[in-house]
N, C-alpha and C positions, 0 to 999 in steps of 0.2 A: 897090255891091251887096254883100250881105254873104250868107251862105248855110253854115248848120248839114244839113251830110249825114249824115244818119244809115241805116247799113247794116242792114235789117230782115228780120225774117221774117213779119211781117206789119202793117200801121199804116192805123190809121182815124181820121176825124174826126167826131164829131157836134155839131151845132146842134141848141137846145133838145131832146133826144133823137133827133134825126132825124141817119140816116147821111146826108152829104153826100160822104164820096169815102171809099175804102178799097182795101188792093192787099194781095196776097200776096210774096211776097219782091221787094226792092228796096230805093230809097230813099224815107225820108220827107226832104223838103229843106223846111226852115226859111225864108222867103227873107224879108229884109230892105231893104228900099229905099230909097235915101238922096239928097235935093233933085239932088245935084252928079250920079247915073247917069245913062248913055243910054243908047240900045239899041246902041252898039258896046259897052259893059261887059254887056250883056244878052247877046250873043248870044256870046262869051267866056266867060261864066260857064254858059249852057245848053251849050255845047261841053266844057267842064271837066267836067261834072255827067257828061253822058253819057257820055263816055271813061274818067271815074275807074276804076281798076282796084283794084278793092278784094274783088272774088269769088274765093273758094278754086278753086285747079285741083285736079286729079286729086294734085296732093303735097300740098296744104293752102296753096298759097302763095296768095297777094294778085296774081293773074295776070289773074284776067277783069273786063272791063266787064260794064257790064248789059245789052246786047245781047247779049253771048255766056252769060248766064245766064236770059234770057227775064225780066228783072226789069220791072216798072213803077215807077212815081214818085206819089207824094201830095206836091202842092206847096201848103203853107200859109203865108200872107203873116204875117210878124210882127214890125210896128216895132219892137219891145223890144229887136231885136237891136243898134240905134242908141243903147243908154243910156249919157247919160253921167256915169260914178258918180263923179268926181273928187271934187265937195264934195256935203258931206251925206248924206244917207241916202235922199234921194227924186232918181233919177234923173231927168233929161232929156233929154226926144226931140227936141230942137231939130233936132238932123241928119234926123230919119227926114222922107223925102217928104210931104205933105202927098198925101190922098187924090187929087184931081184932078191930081196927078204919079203916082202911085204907082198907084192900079190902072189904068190903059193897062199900064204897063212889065210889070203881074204878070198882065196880059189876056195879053202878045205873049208873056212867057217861057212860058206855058200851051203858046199855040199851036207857036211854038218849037220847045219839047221834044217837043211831036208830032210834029213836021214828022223831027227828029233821033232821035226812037226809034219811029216809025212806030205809036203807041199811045198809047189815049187817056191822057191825064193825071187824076186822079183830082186834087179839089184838097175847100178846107174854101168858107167865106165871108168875103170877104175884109169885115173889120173887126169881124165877128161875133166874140162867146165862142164860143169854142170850145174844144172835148173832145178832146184828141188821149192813142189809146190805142197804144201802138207796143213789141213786143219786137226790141226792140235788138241784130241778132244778131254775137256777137264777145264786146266791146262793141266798134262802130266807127264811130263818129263823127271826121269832119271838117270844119273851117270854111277856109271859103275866103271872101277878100275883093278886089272886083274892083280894090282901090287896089295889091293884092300884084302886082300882072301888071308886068311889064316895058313899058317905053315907056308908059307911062300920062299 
C-alpha cells in the first residue's frame, strides 16, 4: 500500500458536483492499493497515518498527531499511485489491485481509521472522477509505502 499524506487546512471531494466527503484541518491521504497488500500492511499503514506527528506545538515544531490537534482524515482511493513510468510515456497500473481486491482493503482502512481516531472518516467514491479541492497546509506532504516497513 502506498499512501500520499498531505497535512491540510481544509480538503474536499466532489463527484459529478456533489460533496461526497470534506474535513477541516488534518489529513487528505491518497491511498493506493497494490495485488501483493493485506490487511497486516493495512492496519501498519492506518497506525502510521494516525501517529504521524507532523502538527505544530506551542514553538512551531512538527510535535503533534492528529489526535492531539482534533484533526480528521478524507481518505481517497487512487491507483495512479502504482504507475509504472520506466518505458514510454503512458504509464501502467499492472501493480495497482484490481477492484474486487482493492475496495474491501479501502472499505476496512475506512473503518480502521475510525476505530484508531475515534471519528468518522470523510472519504471520495471509490473509482469515481473525482474533484479533489485541498490547502495544503506547510506545504507538508508525506508518502509512505507499506514495502518501506521493516520485516516485511
Amino acid at each position: 500500500m502506498r499512501a500520499v499524506l498531505q497535512r491540510v487546512s481544509e480538503a474536499s471531494c466532489r463527484v459529478n458536483g456533489d460533496v461526497t466527503g470534506e474535513i477541516d484541518h488534518g489529513f487528505l491521504v491518497l491511498l493506493g492499493i497494490e495485488d501483493a497488500d493485506t490487511e497486516e500492511d493495512l492496519h501498519w499503514l492506518a497506525q502510521k497515518i494516525t501517529s504521524m506527528r507532523v502538527f505544530g506545538d506551542d514553538n512551531g515544531l512538527m510535535n503533534k498527531a492528529l489526535a492531539d490537534v482534533d484533526g480528521s482524515i478524507l481518505l481517497i482511493s487512487q491507483f495512479t499511485l502504482f504507475a509504472q513510468t520506466r518505458k514510454g510515456n503512458r504509464p501502467s497500473f499492472i501493480r495497482a489491485a484490481r477492484p474486487e481486491k482493492a475496495i474491501p482493503l479501502y472499505e476496512k482502512m475506512i473503518v480502521t481509521l475510525e476505530s484508531l481516531t475515534g471519528k468518522k472518516i470523510a472519504t471520495g467514491i471509490f473509482g469515481a472522477d473525482m474533484k479533489i479541492s485541498l490547502v495544503n497546509d506547510g506545504p507538508v506532504t508525506i508518502i509512505m509505502d507499506t514495502k518501506d516497513r521493516e520485516n516485511h
